[in-house]
TILUM-157939 format. One record per residue (C-alpha): residue in three letters; z, x, y. Coordinates in pm, whole numbers. Each point is the difference from the previous one (the first is absolute). Example, Ala and Ser with C-alpha at 12.3 -4.5 7.8 and 13.67 -1.06 7.14 Angstrom:
% residues 2
[r ALA [780 1230 -450]] [r SER [-66 137 344]] 
% end
This chain:
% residues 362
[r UNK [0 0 0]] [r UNK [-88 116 307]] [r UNK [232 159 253]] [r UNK [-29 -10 400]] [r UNK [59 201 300]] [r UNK [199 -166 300]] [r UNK [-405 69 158]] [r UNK [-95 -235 -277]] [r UNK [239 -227 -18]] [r UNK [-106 -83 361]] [r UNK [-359 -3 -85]] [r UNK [77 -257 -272]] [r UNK [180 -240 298]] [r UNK [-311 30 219]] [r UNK [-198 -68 -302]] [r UNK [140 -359 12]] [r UNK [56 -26 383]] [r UNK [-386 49 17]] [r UNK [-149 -174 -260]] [r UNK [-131 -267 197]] [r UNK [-366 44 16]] [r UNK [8 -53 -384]] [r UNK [10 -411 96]] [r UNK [-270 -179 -112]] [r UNK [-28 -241 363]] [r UNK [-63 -356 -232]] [r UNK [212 -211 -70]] [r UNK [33 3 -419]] [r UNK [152 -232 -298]] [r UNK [344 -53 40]] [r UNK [254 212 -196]] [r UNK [158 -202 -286]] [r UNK [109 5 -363]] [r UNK [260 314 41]] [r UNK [252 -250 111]] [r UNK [7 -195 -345]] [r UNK [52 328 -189]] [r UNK [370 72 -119]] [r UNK [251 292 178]] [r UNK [-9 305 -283]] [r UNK [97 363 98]] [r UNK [-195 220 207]] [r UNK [-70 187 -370]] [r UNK [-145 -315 -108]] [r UNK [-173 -86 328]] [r UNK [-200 306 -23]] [r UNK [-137 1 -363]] [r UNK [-310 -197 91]] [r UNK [-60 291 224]] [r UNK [4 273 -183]] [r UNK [-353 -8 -70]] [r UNK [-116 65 369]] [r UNK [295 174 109]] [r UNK [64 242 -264]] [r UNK [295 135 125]] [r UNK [173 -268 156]] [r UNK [288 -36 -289]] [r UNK [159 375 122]] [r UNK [-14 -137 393]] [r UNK [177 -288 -145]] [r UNK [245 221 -220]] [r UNK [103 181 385]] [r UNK [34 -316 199]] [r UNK [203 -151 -304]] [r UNK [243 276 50]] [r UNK [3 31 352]] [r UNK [91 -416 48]] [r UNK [328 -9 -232]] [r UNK [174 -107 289]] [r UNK [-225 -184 211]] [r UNK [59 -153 355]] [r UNK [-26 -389 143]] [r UNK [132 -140 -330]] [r UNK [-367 101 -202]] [r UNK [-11 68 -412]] [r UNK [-56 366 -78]] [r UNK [-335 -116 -72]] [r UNK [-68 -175 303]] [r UNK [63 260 206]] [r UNK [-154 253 -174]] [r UNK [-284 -230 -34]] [r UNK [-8 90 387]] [r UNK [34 337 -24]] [r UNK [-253 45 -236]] [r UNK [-258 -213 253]] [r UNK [125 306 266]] [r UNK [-116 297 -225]] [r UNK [-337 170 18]] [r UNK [-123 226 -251]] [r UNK [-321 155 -67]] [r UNK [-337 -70 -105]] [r UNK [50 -284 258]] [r UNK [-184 -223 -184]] [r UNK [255 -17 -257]] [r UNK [297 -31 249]] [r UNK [121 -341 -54]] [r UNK [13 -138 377]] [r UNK [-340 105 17]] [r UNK [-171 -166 -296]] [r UNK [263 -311 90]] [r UNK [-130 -39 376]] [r UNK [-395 70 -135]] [r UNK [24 -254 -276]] [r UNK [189 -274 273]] [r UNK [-272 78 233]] [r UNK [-262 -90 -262]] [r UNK [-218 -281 1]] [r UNK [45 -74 -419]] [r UNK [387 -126 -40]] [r UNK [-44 32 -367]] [r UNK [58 398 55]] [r UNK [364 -123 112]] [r UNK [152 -150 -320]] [r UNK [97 336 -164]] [r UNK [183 34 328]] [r UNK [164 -341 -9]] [r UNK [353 132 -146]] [r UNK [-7 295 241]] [r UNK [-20 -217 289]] [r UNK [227 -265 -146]] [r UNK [271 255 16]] [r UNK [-131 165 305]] [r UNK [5 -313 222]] [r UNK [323 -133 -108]] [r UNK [161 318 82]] [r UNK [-192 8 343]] [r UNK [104 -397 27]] [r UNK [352 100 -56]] [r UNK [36 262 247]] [r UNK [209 -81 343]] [r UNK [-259 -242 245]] [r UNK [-59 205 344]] [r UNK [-45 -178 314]] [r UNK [-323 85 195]] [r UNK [-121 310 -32]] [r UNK [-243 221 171]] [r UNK [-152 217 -202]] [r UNK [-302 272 -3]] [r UNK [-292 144 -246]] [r UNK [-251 217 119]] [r UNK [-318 178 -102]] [r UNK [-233 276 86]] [r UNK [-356 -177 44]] [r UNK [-100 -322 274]] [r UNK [81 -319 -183]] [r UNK [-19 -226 331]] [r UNK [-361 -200 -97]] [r UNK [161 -181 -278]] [r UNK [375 -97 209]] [r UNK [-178 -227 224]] [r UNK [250 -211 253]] [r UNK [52 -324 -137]] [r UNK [-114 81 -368]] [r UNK [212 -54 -314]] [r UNK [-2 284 -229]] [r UNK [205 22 -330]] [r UNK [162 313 -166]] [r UNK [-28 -26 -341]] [r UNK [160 379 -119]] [r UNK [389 5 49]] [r UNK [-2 129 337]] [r UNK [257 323 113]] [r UNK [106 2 412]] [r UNK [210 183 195]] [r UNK [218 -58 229]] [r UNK [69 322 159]] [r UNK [-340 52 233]] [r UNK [13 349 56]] [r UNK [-67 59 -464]] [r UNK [-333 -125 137]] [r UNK [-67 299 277]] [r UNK [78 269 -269]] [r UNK [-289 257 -54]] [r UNK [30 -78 -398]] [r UNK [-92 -380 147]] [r UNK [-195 -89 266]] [r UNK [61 252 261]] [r UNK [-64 -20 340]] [r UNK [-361 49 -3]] [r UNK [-283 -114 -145]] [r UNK [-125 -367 -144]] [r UNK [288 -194 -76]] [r UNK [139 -375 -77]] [r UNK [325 -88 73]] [r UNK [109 -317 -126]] [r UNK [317 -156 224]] [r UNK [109 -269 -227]] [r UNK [241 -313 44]] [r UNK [149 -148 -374]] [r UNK [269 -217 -136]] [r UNK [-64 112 -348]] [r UNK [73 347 -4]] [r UNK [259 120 -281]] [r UNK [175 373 66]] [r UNK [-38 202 -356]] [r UNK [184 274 171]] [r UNK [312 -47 -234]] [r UNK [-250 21 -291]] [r UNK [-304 220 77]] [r UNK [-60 346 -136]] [r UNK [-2 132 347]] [r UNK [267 -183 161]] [r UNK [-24 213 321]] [r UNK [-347 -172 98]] [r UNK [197 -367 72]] [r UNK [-313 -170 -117]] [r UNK [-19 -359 70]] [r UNK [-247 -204 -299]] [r UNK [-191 -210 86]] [r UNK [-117 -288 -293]] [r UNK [-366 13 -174]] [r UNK [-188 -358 201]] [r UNK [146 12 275]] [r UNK [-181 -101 314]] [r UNK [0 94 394]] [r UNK [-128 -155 300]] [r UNK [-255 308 197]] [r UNK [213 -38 319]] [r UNK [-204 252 172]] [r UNK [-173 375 -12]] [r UNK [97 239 300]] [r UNK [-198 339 35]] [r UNK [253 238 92]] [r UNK [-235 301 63]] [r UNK [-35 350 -188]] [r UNK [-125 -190 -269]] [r UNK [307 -202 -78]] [r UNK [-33 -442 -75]] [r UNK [320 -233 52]] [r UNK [-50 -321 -208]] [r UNK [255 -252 10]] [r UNK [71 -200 -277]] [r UNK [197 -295 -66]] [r UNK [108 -128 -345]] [r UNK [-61 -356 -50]] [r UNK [64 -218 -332]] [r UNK [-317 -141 -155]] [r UNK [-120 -370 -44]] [r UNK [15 14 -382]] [r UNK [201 276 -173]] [r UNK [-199 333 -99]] [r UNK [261 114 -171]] [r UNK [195 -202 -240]] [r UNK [381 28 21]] [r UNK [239 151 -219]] [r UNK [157 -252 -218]] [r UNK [374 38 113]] [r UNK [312 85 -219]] [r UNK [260 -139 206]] [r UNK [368 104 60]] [r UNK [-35 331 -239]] [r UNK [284 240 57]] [r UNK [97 333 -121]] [r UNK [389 -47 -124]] [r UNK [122 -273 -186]] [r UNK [376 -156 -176]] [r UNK [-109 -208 -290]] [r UNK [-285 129 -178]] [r UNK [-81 -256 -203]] [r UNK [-27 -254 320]] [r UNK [-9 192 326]] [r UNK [-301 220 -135]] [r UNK [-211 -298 -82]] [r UNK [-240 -136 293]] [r UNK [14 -403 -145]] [r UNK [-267 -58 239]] [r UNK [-269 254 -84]] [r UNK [-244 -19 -306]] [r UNK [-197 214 -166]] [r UNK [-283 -55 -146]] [r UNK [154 13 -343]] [r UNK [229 -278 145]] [r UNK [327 214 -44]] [r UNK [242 60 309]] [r UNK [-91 301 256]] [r UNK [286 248 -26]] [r UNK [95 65 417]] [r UNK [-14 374 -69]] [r UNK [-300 126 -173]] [r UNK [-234 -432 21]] [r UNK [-52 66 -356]] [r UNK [141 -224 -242]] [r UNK [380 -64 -67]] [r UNK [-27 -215 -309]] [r UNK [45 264 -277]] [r UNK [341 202 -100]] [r UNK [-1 312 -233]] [r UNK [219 -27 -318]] [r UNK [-72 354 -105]] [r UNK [225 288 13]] [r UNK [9 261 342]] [r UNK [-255 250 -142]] [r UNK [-278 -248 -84]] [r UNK [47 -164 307]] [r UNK [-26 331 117]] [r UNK [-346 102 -135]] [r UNK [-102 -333 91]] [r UNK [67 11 375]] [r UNK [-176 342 25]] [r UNK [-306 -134 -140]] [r UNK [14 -354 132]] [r UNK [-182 126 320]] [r UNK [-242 270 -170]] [r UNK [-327 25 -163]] [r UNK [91 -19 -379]] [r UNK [-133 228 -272]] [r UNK [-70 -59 -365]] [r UNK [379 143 -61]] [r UNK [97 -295 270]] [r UNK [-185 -254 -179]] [r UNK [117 108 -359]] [r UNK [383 37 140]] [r UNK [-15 -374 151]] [r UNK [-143 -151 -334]] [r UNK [153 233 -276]] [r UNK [347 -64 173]] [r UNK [-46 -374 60]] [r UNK [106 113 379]] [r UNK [-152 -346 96]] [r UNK [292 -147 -231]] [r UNK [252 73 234]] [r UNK [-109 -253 276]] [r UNK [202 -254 -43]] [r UNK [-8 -322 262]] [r UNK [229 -67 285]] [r UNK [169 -327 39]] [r UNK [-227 -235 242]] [r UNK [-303 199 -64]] [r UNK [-302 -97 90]] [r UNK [-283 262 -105]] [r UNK [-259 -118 -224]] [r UNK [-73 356 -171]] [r UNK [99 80 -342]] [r UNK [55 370 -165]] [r UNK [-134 87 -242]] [r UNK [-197 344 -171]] [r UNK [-333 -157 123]] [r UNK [46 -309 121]] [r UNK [-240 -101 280]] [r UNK [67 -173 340]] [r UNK [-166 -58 348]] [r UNK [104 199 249]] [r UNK [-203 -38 357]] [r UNK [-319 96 -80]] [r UNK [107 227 -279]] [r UNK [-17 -103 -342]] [r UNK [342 198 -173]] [r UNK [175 66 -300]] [r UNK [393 4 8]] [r UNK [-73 376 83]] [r UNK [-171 -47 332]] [r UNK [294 -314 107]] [r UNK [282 271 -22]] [r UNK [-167 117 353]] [r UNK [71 -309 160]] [r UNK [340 -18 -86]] [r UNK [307 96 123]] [r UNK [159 313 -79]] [r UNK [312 28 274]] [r UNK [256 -77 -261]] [r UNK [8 -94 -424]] [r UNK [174 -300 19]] 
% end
C-alpha cells in the first residue's frame, strides 16, 4: 500500500478540491436502489469492489484501525467508511473516490449497484454526522470554467463534492496560485457535513458536500490576472435526485438491558428481524456455544471466508449454535446450506452470518 509525503498528502486534498471540471453539465437519472440495500461492515461493503479496485480491502484494513474510537456517536465502520472516502492512493484510477465520483457522474446507473452497499454505509454515516448551519464554502481549479456557470442557470453536482472553508488553501502555489487561468467557486450550502473528525487528513477541515446536489449560478465576476469568482447557491430540487437514506432511528452506543435496550422495535430489516441500535444488523439470534467458538466466529463473521472457513462452519455444526431470542422476529433459518433472500443477494446460512450481529453472544 502506498505511502505519502506531507507534499502528497496535500496533492491528494487538491485532487478533490479541484475535481470539478469532471461534471458532466446534464442533468442524469436519479440515484436510487442503494437505499434499499442492508447496513454490513465496511469489509463487506467493499467486496463487490474488489474487482476494480484491487487494493481497496488493505485501505479498508487502515481506516478500520484508525476509527476504533470514532467521533459524533458513528460505528467504527461508519466512520471509517469516511475515512476511507478521504484517502488517495495511486494508479488514480483505482483510488476509490475517484472511480466512486466517475461512476456517479455517469450517464448508465446500472454501473452503480456494485456500489450500492458502499454508499448505503457511506451516506448514513454522512447523514449522521452533526447538521451545520450555512456555510460558505470554496473549490477551485486551474483552467476557465465560466461558459458553462451562466447567471441564472441550474447546474447539478453529481461527484461528492470537497470545499473549503479556509480561502487562503485556495491561493497556495500547490493550488491555484496567484497567477494564471483560474476558477474560484464562492459557494453558499445548507448541506455541508464536516468529516474533519473522520478524514485521513484531518488538518485540511474539509467540508463534503453530497453526490446530486444542485446550485443556483448566482453570478461570475472576472477578478483579473486570470482569476473567475462564481457564486453559487445551493438550492433543493423539484423531485429528489438522490434518494434518502432509509433512517435507523434513536441508535445509541451504550446500553443497560441487553436483551431490550439494544433492540430498535421500530426498525426492520429486510429479513424482518429487529435492527440492533449499535451495529443495524440484526438482534434476533443468541450464541449457545462456548467462548472460543464464539471466538473464531466473530473474527470471521466480517471476513472473506476460505475453504477452511466453510469446512469449520459445516464440520462443526457452528450454525447449530444460533439459537432464537424470545419475541423474535427474523424469518432466516441456519442451517449447513440452507438458502434465503437477502436484498438482492441470494445466500446460504454462510453469507446471513454477515448481517448479523456480533456485539455480544447472548
Amino acid at each position: 500500500m502506498a505511502t505519502y509525503t506531507e507534499e502528497e498528502k496535500i496533492t491528494q486534498c487538491i485532487l478533490r478540491l479541484s475535481d470539478i471540471a469532471k461534471e458532466p453539465h446534464e442533468l442524469l437519472m436519479p440515484i436510487s436502489g442503494y437505499e434499499k440495500m442492508p447496513i454490513v461492515s465496511l469489509e463487506q461493503a467493499v467486496e463487490p469492489l474488489v474487482c476494480f479496485l484491487p487494493t481497496v480491502q488493505s485501505h479498508v484494513y487502515v481506516a478500520k484501525q484508525k476509527c476504533k474510537q470514532p467521533d459524533d456517536d458513528l460505528t467504527q465502520d461508519e466512520s471509517a467508511s469516511i475515512m476511507l472516502y478521504s484517502m488517495g492512493w495511486k494508479p488514480l484510477d483505482e483510488c476509490l473516490y475517484v472511480a466512486l465520483n466517475a461512476t456517479l457522474r455517469s450517464k448508465d446507473r446500472g454501473k452503480l449497484e456494485p456500489w450500492f452497499l458502499y454508499l448505503k454505509l457511506f451516506l448514513t454515516a454522512l447523514s449522521r454526522l452533526p447538521a451545520v448551519p450555512t456555510l460558505h464554502v470554496y473549490r477551485g481549479i486551474k483552467s476557465d470554467l465560466s461558459k458553462d456557470y451562466i447567471r441564472g442557470k441550474t447546474v447539478v453536482w453529481w461527484g461528492f463534492s470537497s470545499c473549503t472553508m479556509v480561502i487562503d488553501v485556495l491561493q497556495s502555489e500547490l493550488f491555484l496560485g496567484k497567477t494564471g487561468t483560474r476558477t474560484m467557486f464562492n459557494i453558499d450550502c445548507n448541506s455541508g457535513k464536516s468529516i474533519k473528525n473522520h478524514s485521513f487528513y484531518p488538518s485540511e477541515n474539509e467540508i463534503l458536500l453530497c453526490t446530486a446536489t444542485q446550485f443556483e449560478v448566482v453570478g461570475c465576476l472576472d477578478q483579473g490576472s486570470g482569476l473567475r469568482v462564481i457564486q453559487l447557491k445551493e438550492i433543493v430540487p423539484q423531485y429528489p435526485l438522490l434518494q434518502p437514506v432509509s433512517p435507523i432511528v434513536n441508535r445509541t452506543k451504550k446500553y443497560v438491558n441487553q436483551q431490550t435496550d439494544k433492540f430498535n422495535l421500530h426498525q426492520k430489516l429486510r429479513c424482518k428481524g429487529r435492527a440492533c441500535r449499535t451495529c443495524g444488523k440484526c438482534r434476533d439470534w443468541s450464541y449457545t456455544g462456548d467462548a472460543t467458538s464464539w471466538d473464531w466466529f466473530r473474527n470471521r463473521a466480517n471476513a472473506v471466508w476460505t475453504n477452511d472457513d466453510y469446512a469449520h462452519w459445516n464440520n462443526n455444526r457452528v450454525w447449530n449454535n444460533f439459537k432464537r431470542r424470545e419475541g423474535a422476529s427474523c424469518t432466516y433459518s441456519f442451517g449447513s446450506y440452507s438458502i434465503g433472500y437477502f436484498g438482492s443477494l441470494i445466500l446460504h446460512s454462510v453469507g446471513f452470518v454477515h448481517y448479523l450481529c456480533i456485539c455480544d453472544r447472548k
